[in-house]
N, C-alpha and C positions, 0 to 999 in steps of 0.2 A: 469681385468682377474686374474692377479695376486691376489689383497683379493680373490678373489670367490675360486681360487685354495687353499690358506690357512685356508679357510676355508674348505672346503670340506676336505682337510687331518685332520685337528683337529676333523672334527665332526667324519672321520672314527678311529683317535686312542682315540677317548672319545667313540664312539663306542667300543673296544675293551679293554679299562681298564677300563668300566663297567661291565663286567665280573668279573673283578676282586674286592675285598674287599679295599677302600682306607680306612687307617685309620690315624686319626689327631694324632701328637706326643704329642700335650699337650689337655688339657682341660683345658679350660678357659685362662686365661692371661699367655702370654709365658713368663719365668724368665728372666731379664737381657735385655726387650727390652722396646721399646721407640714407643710412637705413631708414628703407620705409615702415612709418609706425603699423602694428597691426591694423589700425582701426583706419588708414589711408587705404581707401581702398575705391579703385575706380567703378563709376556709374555713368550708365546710359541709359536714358530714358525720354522716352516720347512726351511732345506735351501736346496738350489740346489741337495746335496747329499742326499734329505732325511731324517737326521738325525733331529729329531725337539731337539731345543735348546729351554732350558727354563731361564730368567734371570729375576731377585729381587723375588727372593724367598724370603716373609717376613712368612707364614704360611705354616710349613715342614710337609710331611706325608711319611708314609707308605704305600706301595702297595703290595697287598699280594699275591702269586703267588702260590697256594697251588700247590702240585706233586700228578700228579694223583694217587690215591690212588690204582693201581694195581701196581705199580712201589716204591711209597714212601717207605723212607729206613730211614726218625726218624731224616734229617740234615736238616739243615735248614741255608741261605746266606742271609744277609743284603747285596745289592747291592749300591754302592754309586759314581756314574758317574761324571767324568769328567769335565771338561774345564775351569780352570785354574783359579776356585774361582770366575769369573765372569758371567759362563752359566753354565748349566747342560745339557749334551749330552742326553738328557735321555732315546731315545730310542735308539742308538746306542751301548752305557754305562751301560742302565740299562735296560729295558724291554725285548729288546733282549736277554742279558743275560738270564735271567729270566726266560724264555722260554728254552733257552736251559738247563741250570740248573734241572728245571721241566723234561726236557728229560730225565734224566740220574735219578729221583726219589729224587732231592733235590727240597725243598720249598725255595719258595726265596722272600723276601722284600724289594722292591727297595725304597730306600731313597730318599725322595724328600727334601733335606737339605736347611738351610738357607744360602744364599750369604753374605759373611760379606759386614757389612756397616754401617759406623758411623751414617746412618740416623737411622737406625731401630733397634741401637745397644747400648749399654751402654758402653759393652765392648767387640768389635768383633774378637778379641784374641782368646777367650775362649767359645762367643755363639757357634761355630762350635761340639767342643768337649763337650760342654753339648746335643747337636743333638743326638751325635754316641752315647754317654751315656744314654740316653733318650731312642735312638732306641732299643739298645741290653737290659734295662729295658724291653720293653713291651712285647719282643718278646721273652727273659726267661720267664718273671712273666705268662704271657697267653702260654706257651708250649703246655699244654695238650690241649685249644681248638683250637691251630695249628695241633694237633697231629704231634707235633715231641718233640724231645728228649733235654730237658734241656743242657745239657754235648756235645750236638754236633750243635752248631748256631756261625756260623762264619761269617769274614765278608770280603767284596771283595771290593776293591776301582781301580779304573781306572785314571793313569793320578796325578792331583789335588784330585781327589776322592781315589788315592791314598795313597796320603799327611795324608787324611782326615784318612780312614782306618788304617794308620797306630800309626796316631794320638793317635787313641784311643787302639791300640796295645799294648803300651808302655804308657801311661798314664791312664789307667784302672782306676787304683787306685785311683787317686787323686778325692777327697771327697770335695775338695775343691769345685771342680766344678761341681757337681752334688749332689745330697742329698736325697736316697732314703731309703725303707724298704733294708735290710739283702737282697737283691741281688744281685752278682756278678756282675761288669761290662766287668769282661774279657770276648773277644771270644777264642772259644775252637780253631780258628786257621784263620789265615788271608793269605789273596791272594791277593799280590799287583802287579799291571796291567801298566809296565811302568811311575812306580811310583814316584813320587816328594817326595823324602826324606829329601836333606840335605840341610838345611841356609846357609851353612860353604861353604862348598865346591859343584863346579858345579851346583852351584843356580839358577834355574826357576825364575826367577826376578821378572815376571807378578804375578804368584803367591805368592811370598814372599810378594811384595809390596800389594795384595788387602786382605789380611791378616794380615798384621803386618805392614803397614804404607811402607813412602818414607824412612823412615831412623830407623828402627827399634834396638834397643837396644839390645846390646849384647847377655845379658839372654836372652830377646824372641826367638834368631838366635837360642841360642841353646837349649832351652825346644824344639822350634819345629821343632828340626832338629832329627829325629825319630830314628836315628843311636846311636847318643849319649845316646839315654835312656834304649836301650834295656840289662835287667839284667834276670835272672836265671828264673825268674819267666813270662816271656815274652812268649806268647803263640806260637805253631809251626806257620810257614810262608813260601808261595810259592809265588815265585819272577817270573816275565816274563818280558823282555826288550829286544830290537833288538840292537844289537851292533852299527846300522846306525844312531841312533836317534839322531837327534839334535837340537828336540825340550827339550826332559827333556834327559839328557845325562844319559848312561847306569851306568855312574860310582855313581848313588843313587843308584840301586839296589846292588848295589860288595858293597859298604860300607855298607851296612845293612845286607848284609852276610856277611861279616866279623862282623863284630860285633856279629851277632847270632851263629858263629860258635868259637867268644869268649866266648860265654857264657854256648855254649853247647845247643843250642836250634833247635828243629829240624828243618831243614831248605832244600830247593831246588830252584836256580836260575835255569828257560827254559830261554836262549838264542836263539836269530835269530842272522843270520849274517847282514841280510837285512830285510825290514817292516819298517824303519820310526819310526814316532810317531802314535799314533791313530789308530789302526788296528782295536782293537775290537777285537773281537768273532776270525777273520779270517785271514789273513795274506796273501793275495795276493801275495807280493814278495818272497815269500821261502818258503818250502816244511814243513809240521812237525805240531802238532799239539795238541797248549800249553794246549788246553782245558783237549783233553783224558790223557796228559801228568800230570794235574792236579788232573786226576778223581783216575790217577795210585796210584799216592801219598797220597791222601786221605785213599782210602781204604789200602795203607802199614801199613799206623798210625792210624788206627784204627776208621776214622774218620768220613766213612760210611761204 
């Protein structure tokens, strides 16, 4: 009974993101990876809550969530879900979102990213950050047949998808790891979602360790420690974390504001007193609601 039920959920949300546009982040042979073993093989499956968990992601896409076009207002979110580099929340993290996003007249493409891993990896350091780089490639370079605006495609991470978001926040730039035509890899502004920032200090351990190994080297702690990198040219950034949390401690997001209000970047941390880890969309334990709180902020900075 159990299969027959996981199948029946899969067939109804493969039902439902057939509607929607998936699209492959590469063409042809992906950079930086290694034949995938027979027995690598991706799964999705729902758990008790609902929430289908996707894990060994070896082929990343995009899912396209177009706003309806009586609403659509030219923004456009890469969505990139959760669960601590070794699942992907994805319809909790991502689809969802996506959905609500689309309400308010943003487009949005939920990131279906690679899971690092030394089987499918050359080097799983940096496969991650060529994903993010890849992503926000396809979705400036095609703008106009998204119909939305070049200058306004941000990006939102939750969690690990956090980490990942912000990853690419503060690492845009580097050329090293990705190699394309004259296109920007900055986003015009990121939303990080209880977010795993810092190697250094109050460190996600699961996540640190399935990205940068059991004993990871100095440097690696601190390129991916996202606080440390942020400089003048670092795009604006909206923070949301519950002071309760102690799955990824609140104190990633305070150091990443601080630092951006070192810098002078525009910046707004939404605090819960209570929520935990993993909220999502909603926040059952406390009143307030980080989403329209988000929507406020966009539109001050000009963003939609």
């Amino acid at each position: 009974m159990k299969k027959v039920a996981i199948l029946i959920f899969c067939l109804s949300m493969l039902s439902q993101l057939q509607a929607q546009e998936v699209i492959p982040l590469y063409r042809g042979q992906l950079p930086g990876s290694r034949p995938v073993p027979a027995d690598y093989v991706e799964k999705a499956e729902p758990g008790k809550d609902g929430i289908l968990r996707i894990s060994k992601v070896s082929v990343p896409t995009l899912t396209w969530f177009p706003a309806p076009k009586d609403k659509a207002n030219g923004t456009a979110v890469i969505v990139c879900p959760g669960g601590g580099y070794n699942i992907l929340a994805f319809t909790h993290e991502g689809t969802d979102v996506a959905k609500r996003l689309n309400e308010a007249g943003i487009s949005a493409f939920v990131l279906k990213y690679r899971l690092p891993s030394d089987q499918i990896m050359e080097d799983k350091r940096f496969a991650l950050l060529q994903d993010a780089q890849q992503a926000i490639y396809l979705v400036r370079s095609n703008a106009r047949k998204y119909g939305i605006k070049k200058n306004r495609i941000g990006i939102m991470g939750f969690s690990a998808g956090g980490h990942f978001a912000s990853t690419l926040t503060v690492h845009y730039a580097d050329r090293k790891i990705h190699q394309r035509e004259k296109i920007s890899f900055r986003p015009d502004f990121s939303v990080l979602v209880y977010p795993v920032i810092s190697f250094s200090e109050s460190v996600h351990t699961g996540t640190m360790k399935n990205l940068l190994g059991s004993n990871p080297a100095e440097a690696d702690k601190h390129y991916f420690s996202s606080d440390k990198q942020v400089d003048r040219q670092t795009p604006p950034v909206f923070l949301v974390h519950a002071e309760d949390d102690k799955t990824v401690a609140v104190q990633n997001s305070r150091l990443f504001k601080a630092a951006a209000d070192r810098a002078g970047i525009k910046n707004d941390l939404f605090l819960y007193h209570l929520g935990g880890h993993g909220f999502g969309m909603y926040n059952k334990k406390e009143a307030g609601d980080w989403f329209a709180a988000m929507l406020t902020w966009l539109k001050k900075n000009g963003l939609i």
